[in-house]
mmCIF file of the N, C-alpha and C atoms, coordinates in Angstrom:
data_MODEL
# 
_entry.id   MODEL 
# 
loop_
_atom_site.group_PDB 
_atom_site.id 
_atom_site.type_symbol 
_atom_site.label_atom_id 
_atom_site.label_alt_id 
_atom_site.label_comp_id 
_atom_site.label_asym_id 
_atom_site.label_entity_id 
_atom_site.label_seq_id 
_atom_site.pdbx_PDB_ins_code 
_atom_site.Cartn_x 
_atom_site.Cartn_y 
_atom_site.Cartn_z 
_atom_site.occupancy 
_atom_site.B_iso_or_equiv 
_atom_site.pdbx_formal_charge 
_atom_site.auth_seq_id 
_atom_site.auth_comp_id 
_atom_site.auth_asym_id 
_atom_site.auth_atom_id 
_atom_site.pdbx_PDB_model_num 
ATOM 1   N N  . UNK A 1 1  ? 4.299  98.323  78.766 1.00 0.00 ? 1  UNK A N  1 
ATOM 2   C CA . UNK A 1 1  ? 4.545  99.426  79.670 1.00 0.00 ? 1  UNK A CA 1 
ATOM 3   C C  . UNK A 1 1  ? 5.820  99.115  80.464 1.00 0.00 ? 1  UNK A C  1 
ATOM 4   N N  . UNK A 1 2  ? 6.741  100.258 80.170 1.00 0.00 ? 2  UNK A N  1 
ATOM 5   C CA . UNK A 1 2  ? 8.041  99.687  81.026 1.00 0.00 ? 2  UNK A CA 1 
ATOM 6   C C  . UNK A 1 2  ? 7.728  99.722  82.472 1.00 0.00 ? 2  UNK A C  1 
ATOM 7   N N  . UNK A 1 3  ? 8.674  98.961  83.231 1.00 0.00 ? 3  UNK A N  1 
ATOM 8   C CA . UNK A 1 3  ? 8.479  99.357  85.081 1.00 0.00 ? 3  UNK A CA 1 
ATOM 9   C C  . UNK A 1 3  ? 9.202  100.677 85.314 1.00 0.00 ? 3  UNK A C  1 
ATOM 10  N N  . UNK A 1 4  ? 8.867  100.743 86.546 1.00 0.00 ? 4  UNK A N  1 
ATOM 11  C CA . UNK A 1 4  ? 9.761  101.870 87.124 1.00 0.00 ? 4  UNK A CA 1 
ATOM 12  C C  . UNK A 1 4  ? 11.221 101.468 87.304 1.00 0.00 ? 4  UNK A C  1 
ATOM 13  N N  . UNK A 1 5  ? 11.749 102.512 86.608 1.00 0.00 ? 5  UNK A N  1 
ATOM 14  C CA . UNK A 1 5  ? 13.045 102.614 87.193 1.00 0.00 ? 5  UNK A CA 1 
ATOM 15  C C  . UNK A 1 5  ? 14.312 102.062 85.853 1.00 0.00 ? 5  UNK A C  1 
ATOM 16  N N  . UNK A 1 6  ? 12.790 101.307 84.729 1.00 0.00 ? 6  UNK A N  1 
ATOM 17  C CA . UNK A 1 6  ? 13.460 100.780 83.173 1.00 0.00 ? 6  UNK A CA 1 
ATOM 18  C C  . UNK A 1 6  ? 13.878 102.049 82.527 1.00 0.00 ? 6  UNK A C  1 
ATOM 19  N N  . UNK A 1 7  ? 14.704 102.204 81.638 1.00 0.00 ? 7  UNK A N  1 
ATOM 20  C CA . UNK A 1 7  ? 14.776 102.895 80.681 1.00 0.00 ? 7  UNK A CA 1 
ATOM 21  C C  . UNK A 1 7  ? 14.588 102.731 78.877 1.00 0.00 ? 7  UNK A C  1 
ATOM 22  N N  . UNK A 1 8  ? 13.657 102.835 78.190 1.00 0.00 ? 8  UNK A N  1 
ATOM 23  C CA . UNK A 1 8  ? 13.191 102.944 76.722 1.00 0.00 ? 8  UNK A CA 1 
ATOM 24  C C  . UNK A 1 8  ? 14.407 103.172 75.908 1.00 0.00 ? 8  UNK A C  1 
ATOM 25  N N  . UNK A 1 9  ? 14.502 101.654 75.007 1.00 0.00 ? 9  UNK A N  1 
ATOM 26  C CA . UNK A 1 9  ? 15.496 101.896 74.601 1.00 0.00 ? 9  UNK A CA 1 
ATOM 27  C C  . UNK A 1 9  ? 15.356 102.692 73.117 1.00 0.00 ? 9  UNK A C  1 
ATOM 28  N N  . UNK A 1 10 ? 16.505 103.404 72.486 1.00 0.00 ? 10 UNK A N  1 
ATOM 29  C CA . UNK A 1 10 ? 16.498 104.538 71.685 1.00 0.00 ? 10 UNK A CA 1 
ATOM 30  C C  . UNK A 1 10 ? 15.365 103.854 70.303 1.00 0.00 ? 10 UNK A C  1 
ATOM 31  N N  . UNK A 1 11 ? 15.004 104.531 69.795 1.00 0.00 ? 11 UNK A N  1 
ATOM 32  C CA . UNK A 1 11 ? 13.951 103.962 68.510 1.00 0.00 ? 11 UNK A CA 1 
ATOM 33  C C  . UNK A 1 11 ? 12.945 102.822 68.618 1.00 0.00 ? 11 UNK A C  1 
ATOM 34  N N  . UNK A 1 12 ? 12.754 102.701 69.830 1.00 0.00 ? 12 UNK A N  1 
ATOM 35  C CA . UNK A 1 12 ? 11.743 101.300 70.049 1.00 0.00 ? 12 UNK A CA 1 
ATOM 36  C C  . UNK A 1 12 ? 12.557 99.894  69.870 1.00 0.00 ? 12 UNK A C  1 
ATOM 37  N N  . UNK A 1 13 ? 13.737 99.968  69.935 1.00 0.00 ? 13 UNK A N  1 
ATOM 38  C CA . UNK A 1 13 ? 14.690 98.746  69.010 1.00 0.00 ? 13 UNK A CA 1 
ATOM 39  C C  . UNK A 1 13 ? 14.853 97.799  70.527 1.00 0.00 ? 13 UNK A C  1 
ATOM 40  N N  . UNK A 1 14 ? 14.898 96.811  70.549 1.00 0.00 ? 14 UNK A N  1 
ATOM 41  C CA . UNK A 1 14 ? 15.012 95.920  71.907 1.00 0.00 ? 14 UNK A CA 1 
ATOM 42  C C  . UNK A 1 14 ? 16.635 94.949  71.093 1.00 0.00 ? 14 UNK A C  1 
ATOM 43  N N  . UNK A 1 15 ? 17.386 94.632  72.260 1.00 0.00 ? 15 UNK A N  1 
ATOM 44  C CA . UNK A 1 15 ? 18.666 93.945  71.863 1.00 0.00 ? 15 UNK A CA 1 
ATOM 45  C C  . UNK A 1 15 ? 18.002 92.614  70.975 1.00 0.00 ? 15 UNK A C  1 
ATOM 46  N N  . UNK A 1 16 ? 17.258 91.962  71.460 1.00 0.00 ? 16 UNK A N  1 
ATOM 47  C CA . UNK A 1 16 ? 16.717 90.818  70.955 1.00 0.00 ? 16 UNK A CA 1 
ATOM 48  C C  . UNK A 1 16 ? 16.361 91.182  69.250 1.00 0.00 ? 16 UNK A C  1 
ATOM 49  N N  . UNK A 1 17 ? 15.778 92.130  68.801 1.00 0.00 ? 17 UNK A N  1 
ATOM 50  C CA . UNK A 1 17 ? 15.496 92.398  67.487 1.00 0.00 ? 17 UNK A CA 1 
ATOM 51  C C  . UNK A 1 17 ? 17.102 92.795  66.649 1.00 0.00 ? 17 UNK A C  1 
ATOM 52  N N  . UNK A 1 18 ? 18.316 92.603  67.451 1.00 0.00 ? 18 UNK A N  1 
ATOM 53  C CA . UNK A 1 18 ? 19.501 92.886  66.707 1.00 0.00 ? 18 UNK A CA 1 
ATOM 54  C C  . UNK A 1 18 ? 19.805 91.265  67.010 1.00 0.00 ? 18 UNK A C  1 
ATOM 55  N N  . UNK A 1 19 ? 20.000 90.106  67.499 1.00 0.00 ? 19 UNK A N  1 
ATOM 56  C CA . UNK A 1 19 ? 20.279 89.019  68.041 1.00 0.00 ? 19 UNK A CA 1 
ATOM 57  C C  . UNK A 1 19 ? 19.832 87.902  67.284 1.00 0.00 ? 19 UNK A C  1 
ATOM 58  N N  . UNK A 1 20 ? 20.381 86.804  66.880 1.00 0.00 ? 20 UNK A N  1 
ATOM 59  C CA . UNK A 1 20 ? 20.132 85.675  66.470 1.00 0.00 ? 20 UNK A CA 1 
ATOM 60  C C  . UNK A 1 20 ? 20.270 84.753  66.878 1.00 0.00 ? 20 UNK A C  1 
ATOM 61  N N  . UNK A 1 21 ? 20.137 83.633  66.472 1.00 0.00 ? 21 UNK A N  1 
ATOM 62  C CA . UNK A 1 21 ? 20.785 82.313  67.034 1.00 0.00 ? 21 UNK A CA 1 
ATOM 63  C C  . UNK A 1 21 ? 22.197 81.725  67.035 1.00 0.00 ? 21 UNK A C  1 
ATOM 64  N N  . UNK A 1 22 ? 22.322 82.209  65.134 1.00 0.00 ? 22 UNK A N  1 
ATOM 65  C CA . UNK A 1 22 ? 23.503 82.302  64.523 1.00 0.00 ? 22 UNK A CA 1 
ATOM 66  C C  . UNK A 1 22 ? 24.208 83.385  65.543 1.00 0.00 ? 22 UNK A C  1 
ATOM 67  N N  . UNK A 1 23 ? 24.091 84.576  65.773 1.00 0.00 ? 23 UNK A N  1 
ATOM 68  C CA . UNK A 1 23 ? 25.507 84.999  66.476 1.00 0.00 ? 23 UNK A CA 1 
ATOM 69  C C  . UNK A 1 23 ? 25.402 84.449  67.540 1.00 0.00 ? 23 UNK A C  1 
ATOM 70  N N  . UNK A 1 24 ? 24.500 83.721  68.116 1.00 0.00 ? 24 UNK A N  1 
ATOM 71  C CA . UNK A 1 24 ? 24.478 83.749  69.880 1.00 0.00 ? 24 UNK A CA 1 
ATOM 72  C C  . UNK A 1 24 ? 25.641 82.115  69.787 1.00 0.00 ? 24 UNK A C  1 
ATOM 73  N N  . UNK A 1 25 ? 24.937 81.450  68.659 1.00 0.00 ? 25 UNK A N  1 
ATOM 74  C CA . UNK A 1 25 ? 26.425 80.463  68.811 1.00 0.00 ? 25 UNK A CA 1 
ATOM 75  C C  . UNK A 1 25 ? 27.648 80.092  67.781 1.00 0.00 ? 25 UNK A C  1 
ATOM 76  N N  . UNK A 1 26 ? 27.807 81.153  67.574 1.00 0.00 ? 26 UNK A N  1 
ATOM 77  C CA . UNK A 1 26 ? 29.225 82.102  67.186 1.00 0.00 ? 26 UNK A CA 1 
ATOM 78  C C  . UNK A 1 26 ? 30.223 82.318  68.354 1.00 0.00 ? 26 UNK A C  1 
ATOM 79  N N  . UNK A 1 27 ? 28.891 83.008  69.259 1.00 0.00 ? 27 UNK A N  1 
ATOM 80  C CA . UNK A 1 27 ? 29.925 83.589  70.567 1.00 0.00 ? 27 UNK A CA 1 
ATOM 81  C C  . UNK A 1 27 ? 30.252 83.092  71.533 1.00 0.00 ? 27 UNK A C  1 
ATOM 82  N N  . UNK A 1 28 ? 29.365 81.917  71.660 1.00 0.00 ? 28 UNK A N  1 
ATOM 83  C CA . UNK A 1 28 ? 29.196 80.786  73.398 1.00 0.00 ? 28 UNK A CA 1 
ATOM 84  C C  . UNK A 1 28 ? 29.708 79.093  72.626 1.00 0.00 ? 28 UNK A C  1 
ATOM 85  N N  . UNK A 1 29 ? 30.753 78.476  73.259 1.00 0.00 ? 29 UNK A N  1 
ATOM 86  C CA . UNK A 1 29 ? 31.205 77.631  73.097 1.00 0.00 ? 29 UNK A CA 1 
ATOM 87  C C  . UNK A 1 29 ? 30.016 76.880  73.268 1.00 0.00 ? 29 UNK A C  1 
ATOM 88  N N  . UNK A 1 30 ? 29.210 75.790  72.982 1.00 0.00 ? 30 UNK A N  1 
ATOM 89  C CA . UNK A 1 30 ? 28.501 74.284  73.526 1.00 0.00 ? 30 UNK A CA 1 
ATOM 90  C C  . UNK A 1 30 ? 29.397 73.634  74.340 1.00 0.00 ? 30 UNK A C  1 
ATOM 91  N N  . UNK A 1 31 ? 30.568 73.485  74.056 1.00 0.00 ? 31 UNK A N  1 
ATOM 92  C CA . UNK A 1 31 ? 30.998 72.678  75.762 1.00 0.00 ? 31 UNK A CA 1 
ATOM 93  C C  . UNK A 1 31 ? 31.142 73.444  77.309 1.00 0.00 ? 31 UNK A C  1 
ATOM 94  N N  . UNK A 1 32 ? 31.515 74.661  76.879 1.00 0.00 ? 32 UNK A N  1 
ATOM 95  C CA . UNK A 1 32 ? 31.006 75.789  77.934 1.00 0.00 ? 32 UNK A CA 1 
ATOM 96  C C  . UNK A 1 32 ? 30.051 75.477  78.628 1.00 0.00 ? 32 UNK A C  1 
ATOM 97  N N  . UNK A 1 33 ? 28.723 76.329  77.510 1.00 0.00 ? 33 UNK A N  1 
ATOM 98  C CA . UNK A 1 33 ? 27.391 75.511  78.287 1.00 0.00 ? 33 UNK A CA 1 
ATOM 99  C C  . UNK A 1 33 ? 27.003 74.495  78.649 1.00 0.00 ? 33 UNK A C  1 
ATOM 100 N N  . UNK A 1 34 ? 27.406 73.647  77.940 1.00 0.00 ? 34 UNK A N  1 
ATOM 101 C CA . UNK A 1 34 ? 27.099 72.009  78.983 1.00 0.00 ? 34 UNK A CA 1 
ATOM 102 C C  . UNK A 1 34 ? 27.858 71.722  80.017 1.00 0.00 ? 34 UNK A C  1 
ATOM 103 N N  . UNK A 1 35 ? 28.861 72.471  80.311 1.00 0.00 ? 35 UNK A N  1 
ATOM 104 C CA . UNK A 1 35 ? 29.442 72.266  81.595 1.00 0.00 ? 35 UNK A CA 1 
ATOM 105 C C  . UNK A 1 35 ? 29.339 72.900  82.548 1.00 0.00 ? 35 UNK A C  1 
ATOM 106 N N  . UNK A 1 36 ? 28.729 74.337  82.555 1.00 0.00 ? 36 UNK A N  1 
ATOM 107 C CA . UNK A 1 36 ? 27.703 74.643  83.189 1.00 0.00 ? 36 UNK A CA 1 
ATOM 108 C C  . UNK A 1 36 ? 26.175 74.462  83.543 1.00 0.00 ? 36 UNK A C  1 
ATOM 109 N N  . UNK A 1 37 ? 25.624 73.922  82.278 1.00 0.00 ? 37 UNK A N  1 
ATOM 110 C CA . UNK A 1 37 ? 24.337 73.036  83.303 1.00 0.00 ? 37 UNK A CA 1 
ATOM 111 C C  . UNK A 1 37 ? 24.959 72.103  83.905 1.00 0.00 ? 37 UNK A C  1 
ATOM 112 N N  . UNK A 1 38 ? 25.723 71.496  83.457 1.00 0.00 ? 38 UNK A N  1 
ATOM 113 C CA . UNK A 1 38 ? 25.748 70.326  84.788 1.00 0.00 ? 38 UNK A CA 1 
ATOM 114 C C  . UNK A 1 38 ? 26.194 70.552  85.954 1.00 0.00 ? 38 UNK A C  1 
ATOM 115 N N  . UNK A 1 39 ? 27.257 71.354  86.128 1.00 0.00 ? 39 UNK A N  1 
ATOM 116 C CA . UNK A 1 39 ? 27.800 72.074  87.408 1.00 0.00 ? 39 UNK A CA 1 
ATOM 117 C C  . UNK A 1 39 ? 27.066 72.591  87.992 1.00 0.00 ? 39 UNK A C  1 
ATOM 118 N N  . UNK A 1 40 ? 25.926 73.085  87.362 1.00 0.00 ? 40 UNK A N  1 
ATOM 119 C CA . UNK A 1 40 ? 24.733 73.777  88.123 1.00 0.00 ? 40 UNK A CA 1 
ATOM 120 C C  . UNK A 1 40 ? 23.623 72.863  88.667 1.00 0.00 ? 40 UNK A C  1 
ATOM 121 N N  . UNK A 1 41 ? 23.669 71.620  88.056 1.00 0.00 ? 41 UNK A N  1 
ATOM 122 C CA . UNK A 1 41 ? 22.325 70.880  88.214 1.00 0.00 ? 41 UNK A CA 1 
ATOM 123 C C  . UNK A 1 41 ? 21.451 71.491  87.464 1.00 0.00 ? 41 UNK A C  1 
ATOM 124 N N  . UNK A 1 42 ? 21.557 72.109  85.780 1.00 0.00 ? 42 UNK A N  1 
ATOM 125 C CA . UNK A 1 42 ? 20.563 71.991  85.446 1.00 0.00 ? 42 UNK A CA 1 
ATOM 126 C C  . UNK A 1 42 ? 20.234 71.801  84.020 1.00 0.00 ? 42 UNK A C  1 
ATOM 127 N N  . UNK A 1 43 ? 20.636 70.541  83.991 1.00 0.00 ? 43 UNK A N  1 
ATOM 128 C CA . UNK A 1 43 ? 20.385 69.928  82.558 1.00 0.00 ? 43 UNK A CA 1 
ATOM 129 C C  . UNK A 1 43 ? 18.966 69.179  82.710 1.00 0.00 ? 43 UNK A C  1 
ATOM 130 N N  . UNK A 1 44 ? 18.279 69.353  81.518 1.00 0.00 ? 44 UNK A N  1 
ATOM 131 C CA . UNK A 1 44 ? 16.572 69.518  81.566 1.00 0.00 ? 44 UNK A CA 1 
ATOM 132 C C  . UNK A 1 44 ? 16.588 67.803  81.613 1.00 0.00 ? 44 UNK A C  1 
ATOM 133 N N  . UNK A 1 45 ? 15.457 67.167  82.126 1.00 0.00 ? 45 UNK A N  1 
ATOM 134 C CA . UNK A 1 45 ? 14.786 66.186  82.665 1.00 0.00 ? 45 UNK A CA 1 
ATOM 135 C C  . UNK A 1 45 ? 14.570 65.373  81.857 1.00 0.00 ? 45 UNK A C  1 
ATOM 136 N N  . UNK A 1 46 ? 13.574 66.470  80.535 1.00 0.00 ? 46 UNK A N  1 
ATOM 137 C CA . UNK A 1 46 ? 12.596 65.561  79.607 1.00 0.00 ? 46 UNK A CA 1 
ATOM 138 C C  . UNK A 1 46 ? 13.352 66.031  78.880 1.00 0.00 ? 46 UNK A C  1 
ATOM 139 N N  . UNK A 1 47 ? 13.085 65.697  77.420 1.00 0.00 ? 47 UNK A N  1 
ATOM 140 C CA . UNK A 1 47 ? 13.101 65.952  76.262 1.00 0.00 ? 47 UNK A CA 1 
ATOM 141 C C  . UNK A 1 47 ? 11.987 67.086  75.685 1.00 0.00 ? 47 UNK A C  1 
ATOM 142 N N  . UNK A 1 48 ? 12.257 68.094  75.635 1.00 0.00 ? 48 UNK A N  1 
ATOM 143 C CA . UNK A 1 48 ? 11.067 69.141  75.228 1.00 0.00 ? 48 UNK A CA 1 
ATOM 144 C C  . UNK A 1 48 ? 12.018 69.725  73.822 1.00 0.00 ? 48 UNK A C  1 
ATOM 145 N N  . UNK A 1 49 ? 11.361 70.559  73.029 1.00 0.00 ? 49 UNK A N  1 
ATOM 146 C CA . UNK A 1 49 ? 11.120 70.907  71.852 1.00 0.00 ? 49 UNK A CA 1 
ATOM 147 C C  . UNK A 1 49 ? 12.306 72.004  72.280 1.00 0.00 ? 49 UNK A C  1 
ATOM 148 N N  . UNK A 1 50 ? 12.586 72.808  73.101 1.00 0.00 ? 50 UNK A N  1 
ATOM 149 C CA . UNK A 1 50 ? 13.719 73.586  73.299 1.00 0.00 ? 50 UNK A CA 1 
ATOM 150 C C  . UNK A 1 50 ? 14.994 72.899  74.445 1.00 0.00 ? 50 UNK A C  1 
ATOM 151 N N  . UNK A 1 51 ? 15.564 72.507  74.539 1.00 0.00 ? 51 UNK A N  1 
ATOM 152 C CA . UNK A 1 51 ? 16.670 71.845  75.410 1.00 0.00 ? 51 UNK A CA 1 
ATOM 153 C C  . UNK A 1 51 ? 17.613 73.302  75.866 1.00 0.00 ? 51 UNK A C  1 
ATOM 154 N N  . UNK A 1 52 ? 17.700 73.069  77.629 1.00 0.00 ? 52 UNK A N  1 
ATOM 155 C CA . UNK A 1 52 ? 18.267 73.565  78.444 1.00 0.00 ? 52 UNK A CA 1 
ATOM 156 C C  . UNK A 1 52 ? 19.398 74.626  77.719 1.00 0.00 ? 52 UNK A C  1 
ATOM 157 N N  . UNK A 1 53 ? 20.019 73.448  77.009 1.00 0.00 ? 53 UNK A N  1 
ATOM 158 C CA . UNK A 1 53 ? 21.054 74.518  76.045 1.00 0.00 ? 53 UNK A CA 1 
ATOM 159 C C  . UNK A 1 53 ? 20.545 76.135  75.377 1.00 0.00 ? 53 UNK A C  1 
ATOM 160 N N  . UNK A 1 54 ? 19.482 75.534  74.377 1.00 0.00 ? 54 UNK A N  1 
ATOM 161 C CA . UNK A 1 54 ? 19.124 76.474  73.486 1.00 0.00 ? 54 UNK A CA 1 
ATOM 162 C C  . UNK A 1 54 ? 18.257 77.691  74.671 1.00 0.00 ? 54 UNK A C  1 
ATOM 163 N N  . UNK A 1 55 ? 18.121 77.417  75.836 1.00 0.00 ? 55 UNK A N  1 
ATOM 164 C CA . UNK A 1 55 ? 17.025 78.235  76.799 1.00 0.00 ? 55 UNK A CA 1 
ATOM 165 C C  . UNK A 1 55 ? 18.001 79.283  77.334 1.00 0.00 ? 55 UNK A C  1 
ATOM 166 N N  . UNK A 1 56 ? 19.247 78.584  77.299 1.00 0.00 ? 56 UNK A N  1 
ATOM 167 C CA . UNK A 1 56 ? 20.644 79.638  77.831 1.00 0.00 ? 56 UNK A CA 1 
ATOM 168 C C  . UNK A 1 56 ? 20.877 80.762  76.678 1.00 0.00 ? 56 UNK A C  1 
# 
């Protein structure tokens, strides 16, 4: 159920069902992002199954 104030996007289609992994790092440098978690303080702690990177 959308919230108020969302708008339904055309054919039920959500951006994520056009989106991959492959284009997402096509388009975003890795040294980019790692130099923004760290500038941010937020490069992940542990070691988990998805890393800070891939969560961006």
């Amino acid at each position: 159920m959308p919230r108020p104030g969302w708008r339904k996007q055309p054919e039920d289609s959500r951006l994520t069902d056009h989106l991959s992994i492959g284009v997402l790092t096509r388009t975003s440098q890795r040294e980019l992002i790692d130099w923004i978690l760290i500038s941010t303080g937020k490069v992940q702690q542990r070691i988990r199954l998805l890393p800070s990177r891939v969560m961006i």
